[in-house]
C-alpha positions in Angstrom: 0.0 0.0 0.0 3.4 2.1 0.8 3.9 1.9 -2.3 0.5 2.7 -4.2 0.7 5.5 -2.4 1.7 7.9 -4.5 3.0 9.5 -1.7 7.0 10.8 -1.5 7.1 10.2 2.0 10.6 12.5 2.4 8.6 15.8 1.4 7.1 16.5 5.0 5.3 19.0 3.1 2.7 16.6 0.6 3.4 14.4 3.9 1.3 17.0 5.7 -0.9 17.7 3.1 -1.9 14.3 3.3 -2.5 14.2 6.4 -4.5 17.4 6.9 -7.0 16.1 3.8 -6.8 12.1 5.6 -7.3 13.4 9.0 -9.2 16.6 8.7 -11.0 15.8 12.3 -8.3 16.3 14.2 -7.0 18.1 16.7 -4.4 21.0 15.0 -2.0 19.8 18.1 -1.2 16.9 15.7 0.4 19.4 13.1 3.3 20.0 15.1 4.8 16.3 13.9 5.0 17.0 10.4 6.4 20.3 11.1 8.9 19.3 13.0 12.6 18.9 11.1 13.0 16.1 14.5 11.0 13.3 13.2 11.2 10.9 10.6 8.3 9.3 9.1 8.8 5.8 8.6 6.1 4.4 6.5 4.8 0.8 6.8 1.6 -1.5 7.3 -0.7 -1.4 10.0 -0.7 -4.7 10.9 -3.8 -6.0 13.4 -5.9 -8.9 14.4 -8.6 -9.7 15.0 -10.5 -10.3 18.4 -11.9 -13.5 18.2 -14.6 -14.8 21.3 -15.1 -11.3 22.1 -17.3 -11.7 25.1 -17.4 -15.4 25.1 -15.2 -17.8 27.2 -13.3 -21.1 27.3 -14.7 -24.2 29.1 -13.0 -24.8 32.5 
């Protein structure tokens, strides 16, 4: 998906443009990480699973 992108992840500026169009809901306390020259974006999946038996439970 990195990839796919279309993204050039090591222009914080379309970085943050991105961002603001992605995430437009949040908080403007966020912006200060793509404006910072301190933090390198390192762009990968989001890897998660699942949670199976939510609310259910294993015999005893």
């Amino acid at each position: 998906m990195v990839e796919i992108s279309g993204i050039e992840w090591n222009d914080r500026a379309e970085v943050f443009a991105w961002f603001l169009k992605r995430f437009a809901g949040w908080s403007p306390i966020w912006h200060e990480l793509f404006k910072s020259e301190n933090m390198y974006i390192v762009p990968g999946p989001c890897i998660t699973s699942r949670r199976t038996n939510v609310g259910s439970h294993f015999p005893t």
